[in-house]
mmCIF file of the N, C-alpha and C atoms, coordinates in Angstrom:
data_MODEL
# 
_entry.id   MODEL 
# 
loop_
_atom_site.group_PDB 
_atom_site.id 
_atom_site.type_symbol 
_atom_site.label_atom_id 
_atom_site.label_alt_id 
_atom_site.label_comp_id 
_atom_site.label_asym_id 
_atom_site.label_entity_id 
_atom_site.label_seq_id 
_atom_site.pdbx_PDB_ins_code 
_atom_site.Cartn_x 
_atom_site.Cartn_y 
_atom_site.Cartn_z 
_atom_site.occupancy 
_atom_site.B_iso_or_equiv 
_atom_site.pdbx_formal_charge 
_atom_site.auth_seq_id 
_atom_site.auth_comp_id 
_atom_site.auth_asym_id 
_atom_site.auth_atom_id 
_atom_site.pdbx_PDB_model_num 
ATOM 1   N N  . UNK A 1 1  ? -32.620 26.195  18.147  1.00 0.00 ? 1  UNK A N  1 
ATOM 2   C CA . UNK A 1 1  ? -32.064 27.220  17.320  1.00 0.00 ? 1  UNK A CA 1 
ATOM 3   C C  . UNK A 1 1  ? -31.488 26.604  16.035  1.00 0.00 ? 1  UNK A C  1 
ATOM 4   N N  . UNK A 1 2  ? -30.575 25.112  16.286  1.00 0.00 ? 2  UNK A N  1 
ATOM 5   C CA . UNK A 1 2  ? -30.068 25.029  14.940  1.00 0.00 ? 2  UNK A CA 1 
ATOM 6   C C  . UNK A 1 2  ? -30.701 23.886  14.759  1.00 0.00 ? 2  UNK A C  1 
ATOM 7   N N  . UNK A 1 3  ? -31.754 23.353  15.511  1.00 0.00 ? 3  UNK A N  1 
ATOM 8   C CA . UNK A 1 3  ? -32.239 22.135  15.369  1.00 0.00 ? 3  UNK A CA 1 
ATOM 9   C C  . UNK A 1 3  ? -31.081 21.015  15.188  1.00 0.00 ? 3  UNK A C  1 
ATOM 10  N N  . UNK A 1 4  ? -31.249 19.787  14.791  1.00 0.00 ? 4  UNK A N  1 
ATOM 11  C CA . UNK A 1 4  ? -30.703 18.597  14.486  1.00 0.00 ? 4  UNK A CA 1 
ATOM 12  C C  . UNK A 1 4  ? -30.368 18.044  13.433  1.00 0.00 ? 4  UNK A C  1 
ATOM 13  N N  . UNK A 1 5  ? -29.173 18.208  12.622  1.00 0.00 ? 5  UNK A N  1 
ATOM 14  C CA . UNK A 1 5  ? -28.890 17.937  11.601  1.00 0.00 ? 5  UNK A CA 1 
ATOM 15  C C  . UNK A 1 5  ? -28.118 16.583  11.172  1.00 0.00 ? 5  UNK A C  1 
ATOM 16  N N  . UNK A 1 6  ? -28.016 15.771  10.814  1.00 0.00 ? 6  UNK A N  1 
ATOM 17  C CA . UNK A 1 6  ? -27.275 14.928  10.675  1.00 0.00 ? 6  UNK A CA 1 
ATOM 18  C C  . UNK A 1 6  ? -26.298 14.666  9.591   1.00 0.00 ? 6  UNK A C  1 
ATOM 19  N N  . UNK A 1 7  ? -25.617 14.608  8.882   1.00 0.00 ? 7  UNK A N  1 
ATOM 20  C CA . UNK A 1 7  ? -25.095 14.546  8.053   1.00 0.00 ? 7  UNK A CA 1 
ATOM 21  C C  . UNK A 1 7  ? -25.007 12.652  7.607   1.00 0.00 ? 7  UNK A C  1 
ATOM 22  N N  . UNK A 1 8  ? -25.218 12.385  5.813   1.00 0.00 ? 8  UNK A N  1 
ATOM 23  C CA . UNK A 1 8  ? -24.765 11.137  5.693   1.00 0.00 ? 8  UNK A CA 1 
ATOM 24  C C  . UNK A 1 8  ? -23.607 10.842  5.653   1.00 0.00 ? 8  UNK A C  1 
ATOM 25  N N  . UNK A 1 9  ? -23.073 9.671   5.421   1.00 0.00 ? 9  UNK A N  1 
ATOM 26  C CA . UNK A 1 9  ? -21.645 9.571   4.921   1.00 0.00 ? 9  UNK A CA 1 
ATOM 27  C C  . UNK A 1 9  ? -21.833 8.030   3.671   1.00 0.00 ? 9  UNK A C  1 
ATOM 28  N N  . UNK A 1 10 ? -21.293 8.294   2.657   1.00 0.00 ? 10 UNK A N  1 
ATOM 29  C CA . UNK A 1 10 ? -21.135 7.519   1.627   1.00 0.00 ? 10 UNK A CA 1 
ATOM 30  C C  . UNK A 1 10 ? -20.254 6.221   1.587   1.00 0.00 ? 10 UNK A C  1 
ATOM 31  N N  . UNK A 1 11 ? -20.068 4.942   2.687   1.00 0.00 ? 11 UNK A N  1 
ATOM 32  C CA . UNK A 1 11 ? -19.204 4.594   2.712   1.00 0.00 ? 11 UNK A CA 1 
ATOM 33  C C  . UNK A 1 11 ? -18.715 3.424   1.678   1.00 0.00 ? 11 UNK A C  1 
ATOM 34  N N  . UNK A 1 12 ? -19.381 3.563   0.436   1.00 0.00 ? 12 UNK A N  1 
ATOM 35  C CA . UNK A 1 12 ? -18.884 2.958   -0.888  1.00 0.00 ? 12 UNK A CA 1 
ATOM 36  C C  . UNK A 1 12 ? -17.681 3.648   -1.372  1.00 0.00 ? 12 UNK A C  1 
ATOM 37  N N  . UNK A 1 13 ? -17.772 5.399   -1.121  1.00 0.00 ? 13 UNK A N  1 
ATOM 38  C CA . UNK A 1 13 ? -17.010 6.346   -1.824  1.00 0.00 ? 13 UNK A CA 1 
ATOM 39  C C  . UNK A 1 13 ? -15.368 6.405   -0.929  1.00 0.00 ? 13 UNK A C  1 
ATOM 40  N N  . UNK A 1 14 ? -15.346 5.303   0.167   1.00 0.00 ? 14 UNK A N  1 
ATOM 41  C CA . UNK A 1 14 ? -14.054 6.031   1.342   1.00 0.00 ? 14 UNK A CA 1 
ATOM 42  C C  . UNK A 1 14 ? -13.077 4.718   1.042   1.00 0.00 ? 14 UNK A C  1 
ATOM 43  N N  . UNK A 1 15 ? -12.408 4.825   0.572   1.00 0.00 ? 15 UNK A N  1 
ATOM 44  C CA . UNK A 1 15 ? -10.934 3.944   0.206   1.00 0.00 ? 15 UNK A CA 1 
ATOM 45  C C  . UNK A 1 15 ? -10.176 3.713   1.281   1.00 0.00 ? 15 UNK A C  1 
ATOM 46  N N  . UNK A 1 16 ? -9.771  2.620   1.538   1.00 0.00 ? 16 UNK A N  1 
ATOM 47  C CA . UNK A 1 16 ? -8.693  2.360   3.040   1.00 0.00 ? 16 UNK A CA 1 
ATOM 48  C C  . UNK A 1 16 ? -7.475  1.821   2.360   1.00 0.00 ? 16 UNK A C  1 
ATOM 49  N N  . UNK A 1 17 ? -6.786  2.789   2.446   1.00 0.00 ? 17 UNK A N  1 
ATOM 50  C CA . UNK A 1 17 ? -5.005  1.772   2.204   1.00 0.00 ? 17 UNK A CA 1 
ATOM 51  C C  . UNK A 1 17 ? -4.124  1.710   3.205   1.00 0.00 ? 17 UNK A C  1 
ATOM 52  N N  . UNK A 1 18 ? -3.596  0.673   3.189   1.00 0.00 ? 18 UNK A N  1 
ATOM 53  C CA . UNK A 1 18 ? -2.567  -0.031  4.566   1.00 0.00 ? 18 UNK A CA 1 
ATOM 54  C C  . UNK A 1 18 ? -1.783  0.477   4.036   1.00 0.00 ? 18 UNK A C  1 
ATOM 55  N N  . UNK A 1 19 ? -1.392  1.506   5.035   1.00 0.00 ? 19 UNK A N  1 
ATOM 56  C CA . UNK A 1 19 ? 0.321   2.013   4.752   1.00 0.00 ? 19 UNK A CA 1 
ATOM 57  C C  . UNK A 1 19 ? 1.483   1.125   5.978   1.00 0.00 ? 19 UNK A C  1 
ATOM 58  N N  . UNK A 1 20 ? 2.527   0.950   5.645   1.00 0.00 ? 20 UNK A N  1 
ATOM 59  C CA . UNK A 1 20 ? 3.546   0.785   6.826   1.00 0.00 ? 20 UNK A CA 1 
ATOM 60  C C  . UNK A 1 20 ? 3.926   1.921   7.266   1.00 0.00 ? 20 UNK A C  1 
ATOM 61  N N  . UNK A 1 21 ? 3.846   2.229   8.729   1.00 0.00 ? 21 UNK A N  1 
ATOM 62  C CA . UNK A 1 21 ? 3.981   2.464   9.892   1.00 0.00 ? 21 UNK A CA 1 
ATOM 63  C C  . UNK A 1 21 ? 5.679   2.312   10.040  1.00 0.00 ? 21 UNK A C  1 
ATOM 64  N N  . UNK A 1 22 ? 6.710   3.742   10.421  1.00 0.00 ? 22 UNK A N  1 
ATOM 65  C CA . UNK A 1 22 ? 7.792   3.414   10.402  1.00 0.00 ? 22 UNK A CA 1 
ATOM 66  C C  . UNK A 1 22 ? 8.678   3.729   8.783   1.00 0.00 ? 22 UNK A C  1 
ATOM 67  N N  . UNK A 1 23 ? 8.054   3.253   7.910   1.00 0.00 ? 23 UNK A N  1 
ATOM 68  C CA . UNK A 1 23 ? 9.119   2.785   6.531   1.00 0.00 ? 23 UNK A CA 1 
ATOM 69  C C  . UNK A 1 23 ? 8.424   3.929   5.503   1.00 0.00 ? 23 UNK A C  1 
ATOM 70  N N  . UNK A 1 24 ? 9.098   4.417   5.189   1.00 0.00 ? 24 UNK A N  1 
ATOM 71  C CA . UNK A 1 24 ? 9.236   5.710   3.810   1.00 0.00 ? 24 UNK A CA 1 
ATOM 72  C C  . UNK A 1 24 ? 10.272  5.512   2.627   1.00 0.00 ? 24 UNK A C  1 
ATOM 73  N N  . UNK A 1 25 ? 9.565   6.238   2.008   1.00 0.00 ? 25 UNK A N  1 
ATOM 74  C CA . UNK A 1 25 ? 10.200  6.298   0.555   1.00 0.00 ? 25 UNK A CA 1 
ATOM 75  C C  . UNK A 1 25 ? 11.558  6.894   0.826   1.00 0.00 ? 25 UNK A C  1 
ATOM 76  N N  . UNK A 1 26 ? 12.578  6.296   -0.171  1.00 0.00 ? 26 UNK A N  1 
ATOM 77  C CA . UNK A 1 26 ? 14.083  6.948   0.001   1.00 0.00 ? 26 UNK A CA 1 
ATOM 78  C C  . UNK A 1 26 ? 14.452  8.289   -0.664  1.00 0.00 ? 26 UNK A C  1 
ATOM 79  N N  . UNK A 1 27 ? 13.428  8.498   -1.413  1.00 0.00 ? 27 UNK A N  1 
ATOM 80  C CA . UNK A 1 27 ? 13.374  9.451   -2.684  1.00 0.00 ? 27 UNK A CA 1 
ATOM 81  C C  . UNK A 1 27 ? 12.838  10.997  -1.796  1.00 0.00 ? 27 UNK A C  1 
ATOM 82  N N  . UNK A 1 28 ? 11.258  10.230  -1.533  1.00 0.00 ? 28 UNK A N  1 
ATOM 83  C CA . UNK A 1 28 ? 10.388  11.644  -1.257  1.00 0.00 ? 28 UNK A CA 1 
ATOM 84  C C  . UNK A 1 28 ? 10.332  11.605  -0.114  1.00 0.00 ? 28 UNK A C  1 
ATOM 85  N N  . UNK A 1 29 ? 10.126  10.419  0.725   1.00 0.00 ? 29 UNK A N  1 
ATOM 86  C CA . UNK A 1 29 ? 9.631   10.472  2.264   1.00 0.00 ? 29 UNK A CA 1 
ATOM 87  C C  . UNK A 1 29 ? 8.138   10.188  2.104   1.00 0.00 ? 29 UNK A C  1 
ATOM 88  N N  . UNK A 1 30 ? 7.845   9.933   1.120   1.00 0.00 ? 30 UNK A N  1 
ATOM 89  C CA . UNK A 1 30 ? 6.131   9.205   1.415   1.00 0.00 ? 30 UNK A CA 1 
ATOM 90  C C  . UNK A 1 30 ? 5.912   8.443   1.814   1.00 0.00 ? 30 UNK A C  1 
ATOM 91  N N  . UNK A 1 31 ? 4.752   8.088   2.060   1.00 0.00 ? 31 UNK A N  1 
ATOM 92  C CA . UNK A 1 31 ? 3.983   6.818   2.743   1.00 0.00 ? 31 UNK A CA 1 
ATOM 93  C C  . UNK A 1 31 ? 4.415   5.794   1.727   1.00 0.00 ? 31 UNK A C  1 
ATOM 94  N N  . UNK A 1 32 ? 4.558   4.184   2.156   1.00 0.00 ? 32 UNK A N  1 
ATOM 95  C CA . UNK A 1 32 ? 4.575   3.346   1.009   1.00 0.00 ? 32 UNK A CA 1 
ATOM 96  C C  . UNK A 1 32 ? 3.091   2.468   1.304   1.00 0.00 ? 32 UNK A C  1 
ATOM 97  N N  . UNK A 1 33 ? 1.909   2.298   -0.074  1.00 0.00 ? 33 UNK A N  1 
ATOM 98  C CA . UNK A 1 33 ? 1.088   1.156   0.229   1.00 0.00 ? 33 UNK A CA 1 
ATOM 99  C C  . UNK A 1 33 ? 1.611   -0.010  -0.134  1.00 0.00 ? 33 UNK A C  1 
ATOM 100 N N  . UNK A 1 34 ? 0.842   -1.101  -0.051  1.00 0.00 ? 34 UNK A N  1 
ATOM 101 C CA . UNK A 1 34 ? 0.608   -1.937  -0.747  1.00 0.00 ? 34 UNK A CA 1 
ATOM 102 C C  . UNK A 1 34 ? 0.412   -2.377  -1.930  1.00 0.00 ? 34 UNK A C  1 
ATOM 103 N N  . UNK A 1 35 ? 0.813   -2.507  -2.947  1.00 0.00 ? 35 UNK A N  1 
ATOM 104 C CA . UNK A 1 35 ? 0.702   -2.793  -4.364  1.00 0.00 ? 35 UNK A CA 1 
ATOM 105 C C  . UNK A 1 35 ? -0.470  -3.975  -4.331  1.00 0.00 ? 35 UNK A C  1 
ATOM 106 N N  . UNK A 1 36 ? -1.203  -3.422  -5.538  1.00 0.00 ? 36 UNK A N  1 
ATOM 107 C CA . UNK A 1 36 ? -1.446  -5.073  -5.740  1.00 0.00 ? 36 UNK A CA 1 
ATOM 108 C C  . UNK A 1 36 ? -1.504  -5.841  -7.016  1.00 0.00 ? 36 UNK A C  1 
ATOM 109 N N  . UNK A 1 37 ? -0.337  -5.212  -8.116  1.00 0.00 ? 37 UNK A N  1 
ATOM 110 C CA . UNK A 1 37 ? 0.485   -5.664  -9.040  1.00 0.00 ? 37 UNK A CA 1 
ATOM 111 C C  . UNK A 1 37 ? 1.919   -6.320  -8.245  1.00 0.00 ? 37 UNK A C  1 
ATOM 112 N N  . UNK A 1 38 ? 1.940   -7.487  -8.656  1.00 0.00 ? 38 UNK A N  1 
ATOM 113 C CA . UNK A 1 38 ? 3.342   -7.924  -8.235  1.00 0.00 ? 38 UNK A CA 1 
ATOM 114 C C  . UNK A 1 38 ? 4.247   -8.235  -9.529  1.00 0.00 ? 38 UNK A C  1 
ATOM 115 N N  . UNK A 1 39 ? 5.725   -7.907  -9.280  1.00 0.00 ? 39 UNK A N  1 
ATOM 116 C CA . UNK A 1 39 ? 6.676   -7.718  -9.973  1.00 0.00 ? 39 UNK A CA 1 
ATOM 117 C C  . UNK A 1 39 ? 7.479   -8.898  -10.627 1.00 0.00 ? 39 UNK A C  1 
ATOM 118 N N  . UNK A 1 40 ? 8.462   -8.732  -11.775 1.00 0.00 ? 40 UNK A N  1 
ATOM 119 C CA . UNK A 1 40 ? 8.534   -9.997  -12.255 1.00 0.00 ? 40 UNK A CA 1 
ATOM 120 C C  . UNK A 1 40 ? 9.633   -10.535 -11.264 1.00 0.00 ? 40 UNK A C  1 
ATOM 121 N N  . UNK A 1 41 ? 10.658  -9.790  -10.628 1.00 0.00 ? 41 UNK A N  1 
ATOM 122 C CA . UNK A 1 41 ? 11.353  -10.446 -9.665  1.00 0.00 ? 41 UNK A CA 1 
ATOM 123 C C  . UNK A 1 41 ? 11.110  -10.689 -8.047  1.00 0.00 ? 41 UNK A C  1 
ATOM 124 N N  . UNK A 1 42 ? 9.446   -10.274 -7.785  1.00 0.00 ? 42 UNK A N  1 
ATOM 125 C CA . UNK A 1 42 ? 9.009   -10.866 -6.320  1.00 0.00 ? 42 UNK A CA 1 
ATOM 126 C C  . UNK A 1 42 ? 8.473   -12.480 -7.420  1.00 0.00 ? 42 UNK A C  1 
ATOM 127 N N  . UNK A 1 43 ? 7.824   -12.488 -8.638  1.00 0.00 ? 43 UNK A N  1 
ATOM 128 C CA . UNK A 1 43 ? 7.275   -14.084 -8.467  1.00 0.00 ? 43 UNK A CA 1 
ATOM 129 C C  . UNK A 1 43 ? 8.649   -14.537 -8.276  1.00 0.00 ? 43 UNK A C  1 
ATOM 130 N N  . UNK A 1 44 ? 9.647   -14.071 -9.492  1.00 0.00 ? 44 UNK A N  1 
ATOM 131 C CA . UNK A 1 44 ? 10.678  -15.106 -9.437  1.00 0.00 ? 44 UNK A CA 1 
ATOM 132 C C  . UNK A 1 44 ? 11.482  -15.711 -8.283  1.00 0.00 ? 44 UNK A C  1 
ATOM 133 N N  . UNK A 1 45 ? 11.618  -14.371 -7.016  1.00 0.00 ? 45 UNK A N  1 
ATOM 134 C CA . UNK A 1 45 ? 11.892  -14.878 -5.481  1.00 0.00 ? 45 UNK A CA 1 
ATOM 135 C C  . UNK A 1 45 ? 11.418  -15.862 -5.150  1.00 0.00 ? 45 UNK A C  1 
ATOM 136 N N  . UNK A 1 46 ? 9.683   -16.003 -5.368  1.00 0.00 ? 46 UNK A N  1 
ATOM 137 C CA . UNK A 1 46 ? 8.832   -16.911 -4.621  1.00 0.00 ? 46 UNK A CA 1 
ATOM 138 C C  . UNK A 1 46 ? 9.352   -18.020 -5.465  1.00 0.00 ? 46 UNK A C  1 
ATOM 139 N N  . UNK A 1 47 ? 9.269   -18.100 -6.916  1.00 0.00 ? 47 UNK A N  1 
ATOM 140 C CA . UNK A 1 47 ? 9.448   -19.645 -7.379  1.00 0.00 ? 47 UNK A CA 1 
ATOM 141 C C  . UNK A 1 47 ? 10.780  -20.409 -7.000  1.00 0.00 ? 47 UNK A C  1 
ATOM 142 N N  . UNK A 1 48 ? 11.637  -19.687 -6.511  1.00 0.00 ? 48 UNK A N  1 
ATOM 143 C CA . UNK A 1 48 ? 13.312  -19.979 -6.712  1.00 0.00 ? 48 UNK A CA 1 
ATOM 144 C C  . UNK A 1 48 ? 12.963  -20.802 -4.839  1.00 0.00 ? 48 UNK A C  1 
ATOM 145 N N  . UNK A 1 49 ? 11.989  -19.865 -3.919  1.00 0.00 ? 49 UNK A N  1 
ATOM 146 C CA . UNK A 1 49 ? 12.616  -20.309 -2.909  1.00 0.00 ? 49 UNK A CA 1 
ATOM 147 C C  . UNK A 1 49 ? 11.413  -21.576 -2.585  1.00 0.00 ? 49 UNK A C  1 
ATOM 148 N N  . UNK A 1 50 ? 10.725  -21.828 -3.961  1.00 0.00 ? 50 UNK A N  1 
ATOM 149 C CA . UNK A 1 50 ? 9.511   -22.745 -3.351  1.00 0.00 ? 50 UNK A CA 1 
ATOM 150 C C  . UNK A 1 50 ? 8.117   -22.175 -2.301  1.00 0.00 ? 50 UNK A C  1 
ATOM 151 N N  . UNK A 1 51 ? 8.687   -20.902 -2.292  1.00 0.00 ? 51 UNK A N  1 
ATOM 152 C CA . UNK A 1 51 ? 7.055   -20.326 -1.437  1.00 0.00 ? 51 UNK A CA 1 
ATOM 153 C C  . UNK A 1 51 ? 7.660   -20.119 0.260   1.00 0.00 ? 51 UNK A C  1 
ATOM 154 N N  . UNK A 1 52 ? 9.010   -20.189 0.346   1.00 0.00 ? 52 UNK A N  1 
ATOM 155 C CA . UNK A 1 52 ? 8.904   -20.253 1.607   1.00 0.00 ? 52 UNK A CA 1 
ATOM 156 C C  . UNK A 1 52 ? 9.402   -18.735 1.954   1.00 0.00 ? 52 UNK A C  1 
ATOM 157 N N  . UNK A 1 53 ? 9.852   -17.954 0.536   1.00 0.00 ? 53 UNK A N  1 
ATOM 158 C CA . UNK A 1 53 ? 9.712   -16.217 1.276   1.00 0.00 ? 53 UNK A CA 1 
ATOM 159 C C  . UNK A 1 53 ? 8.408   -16.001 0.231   1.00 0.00 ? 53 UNK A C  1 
ATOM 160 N N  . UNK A 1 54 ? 7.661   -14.906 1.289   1.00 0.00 ? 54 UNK A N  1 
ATOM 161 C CA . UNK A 1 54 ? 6.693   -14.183 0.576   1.00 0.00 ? 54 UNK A CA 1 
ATOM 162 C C  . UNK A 1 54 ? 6.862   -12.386 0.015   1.00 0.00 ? 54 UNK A C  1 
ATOM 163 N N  . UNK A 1 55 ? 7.609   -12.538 -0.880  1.00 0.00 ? 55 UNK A N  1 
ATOM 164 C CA . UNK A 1 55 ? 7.734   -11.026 -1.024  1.00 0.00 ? 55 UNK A CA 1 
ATOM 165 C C  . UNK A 1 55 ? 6.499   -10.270 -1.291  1.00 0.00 ? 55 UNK A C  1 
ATOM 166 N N  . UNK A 1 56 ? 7.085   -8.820  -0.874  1.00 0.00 ? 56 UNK A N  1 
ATOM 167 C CA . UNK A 1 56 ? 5.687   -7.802  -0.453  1.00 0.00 ? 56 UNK A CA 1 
ATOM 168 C C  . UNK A 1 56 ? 5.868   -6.912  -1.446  1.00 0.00 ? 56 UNK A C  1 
ATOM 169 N N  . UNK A 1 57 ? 5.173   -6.892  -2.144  1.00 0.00 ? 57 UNK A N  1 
ATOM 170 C CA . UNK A 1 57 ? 5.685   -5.433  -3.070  1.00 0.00 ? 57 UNK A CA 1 
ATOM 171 C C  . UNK A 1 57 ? 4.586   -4.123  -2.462  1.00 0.00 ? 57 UNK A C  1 
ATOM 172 N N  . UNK A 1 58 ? 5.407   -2.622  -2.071  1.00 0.00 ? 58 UNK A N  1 
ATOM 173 C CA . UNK A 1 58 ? 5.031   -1.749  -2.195  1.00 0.00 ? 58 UNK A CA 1 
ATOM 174 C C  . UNK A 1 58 ? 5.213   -0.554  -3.398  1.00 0.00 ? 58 UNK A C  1 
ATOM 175 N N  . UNK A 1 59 ? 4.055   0.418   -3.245  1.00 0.00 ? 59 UNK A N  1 
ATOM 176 C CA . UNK A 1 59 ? 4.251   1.878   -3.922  1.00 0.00 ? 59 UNK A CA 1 
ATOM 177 C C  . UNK A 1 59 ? 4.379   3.009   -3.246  1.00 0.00 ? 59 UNK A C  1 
ATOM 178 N N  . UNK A 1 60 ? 5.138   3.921   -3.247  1.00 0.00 ? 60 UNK A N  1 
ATOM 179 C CA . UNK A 1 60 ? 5.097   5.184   -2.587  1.00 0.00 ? 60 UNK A CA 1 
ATOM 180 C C  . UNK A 1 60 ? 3.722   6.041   -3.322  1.00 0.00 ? 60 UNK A C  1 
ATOM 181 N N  . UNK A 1 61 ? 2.849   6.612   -2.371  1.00 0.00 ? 61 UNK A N  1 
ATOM 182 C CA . UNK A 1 61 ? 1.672   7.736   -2.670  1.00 0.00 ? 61 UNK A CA 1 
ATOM 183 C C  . UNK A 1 61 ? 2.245   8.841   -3.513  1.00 0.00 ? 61 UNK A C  1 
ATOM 184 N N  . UNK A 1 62 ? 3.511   9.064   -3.237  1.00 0.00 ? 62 UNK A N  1 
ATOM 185 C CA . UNK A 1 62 ? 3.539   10.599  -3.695  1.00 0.00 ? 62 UNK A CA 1 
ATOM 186 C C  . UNK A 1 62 ? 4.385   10.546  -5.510  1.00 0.00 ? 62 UNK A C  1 
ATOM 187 N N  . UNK A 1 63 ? 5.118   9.808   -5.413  1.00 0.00 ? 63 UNK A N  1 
ATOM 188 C CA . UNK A 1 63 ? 6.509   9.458   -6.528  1.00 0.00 ? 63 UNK A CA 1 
ATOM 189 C C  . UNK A 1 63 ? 6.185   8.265   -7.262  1.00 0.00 ? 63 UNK A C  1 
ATOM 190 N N  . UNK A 1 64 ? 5.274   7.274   -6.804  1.00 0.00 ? 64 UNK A N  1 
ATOM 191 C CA . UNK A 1 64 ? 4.918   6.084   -7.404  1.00 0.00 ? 64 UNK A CA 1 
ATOM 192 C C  . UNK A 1 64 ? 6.412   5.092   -7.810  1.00 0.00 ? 64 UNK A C  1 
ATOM 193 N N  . UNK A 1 65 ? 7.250   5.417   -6.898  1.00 0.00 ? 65 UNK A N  1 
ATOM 194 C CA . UNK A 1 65 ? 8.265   4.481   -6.825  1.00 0.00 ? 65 UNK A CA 1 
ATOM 195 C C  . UNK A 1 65 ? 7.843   3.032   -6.080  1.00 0.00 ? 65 UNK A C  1 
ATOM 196 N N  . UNK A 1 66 ? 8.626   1.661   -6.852  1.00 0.00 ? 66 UNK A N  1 
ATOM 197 C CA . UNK A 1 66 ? 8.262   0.699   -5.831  1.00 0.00 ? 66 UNK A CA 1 
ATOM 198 C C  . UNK A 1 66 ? 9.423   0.268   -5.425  1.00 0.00 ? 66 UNK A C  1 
ATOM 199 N N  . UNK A 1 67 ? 8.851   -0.455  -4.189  1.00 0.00 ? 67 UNK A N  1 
ATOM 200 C CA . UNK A 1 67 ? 9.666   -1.083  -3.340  1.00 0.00 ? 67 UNK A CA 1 
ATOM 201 C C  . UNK A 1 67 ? 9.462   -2.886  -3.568  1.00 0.00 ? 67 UNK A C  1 
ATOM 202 N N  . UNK A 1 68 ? 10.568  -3.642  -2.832  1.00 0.00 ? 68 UNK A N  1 
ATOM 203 C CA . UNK A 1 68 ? 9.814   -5.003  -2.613  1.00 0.00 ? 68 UNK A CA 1 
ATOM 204 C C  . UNK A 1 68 ? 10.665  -5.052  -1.297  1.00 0.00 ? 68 UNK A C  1 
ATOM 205 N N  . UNK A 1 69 ? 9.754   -5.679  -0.207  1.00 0.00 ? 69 UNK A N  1 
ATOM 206 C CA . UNK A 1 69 ? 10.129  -6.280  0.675   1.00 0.00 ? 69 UNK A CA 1 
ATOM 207 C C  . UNK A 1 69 ? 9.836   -7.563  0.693   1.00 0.00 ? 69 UNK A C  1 
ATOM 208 N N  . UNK A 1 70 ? 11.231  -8.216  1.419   1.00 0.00 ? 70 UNK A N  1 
ATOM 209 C CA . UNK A 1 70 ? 11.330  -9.794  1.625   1.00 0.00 ? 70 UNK A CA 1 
ATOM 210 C C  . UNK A 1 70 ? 11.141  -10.566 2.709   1.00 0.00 ? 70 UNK A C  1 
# 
């Protein structure tokens, strides 16, 4: 009756971002990703402590506020 259809899927077109699990924005309550611009005071963390913290910089999806975690 409806025969067999398959549908494609484009998977050049499907974006994956690592959100943290747990941790939201203070503002909106959004998801925060991963940045992958880093800030002038995560290098300066890293140079001060020699590399031994790695700060994380995030963005909230909704407000585009950032975060840095240490």
């Amino acid at each position: 009756m409806f025969g067999f259809a398959m549908g494609l899927l484009d998977l050049d077109k499907i974006i994956i971002k690592r959100t943290i699990l747990g941790i939201r924005c203070n503002s909106c309550g959004g998801n925060l990703v991963l940045s992958s611009q880093k800030t002038v005071s995560a290098r300066i963390i890293r140079l001060v402590s020699f590399g031994s913290v790695h700060p994380k910089c995030y963005e909230c999806e909704q407000c585009q506020k950032r975060y840095l975690l240490l």
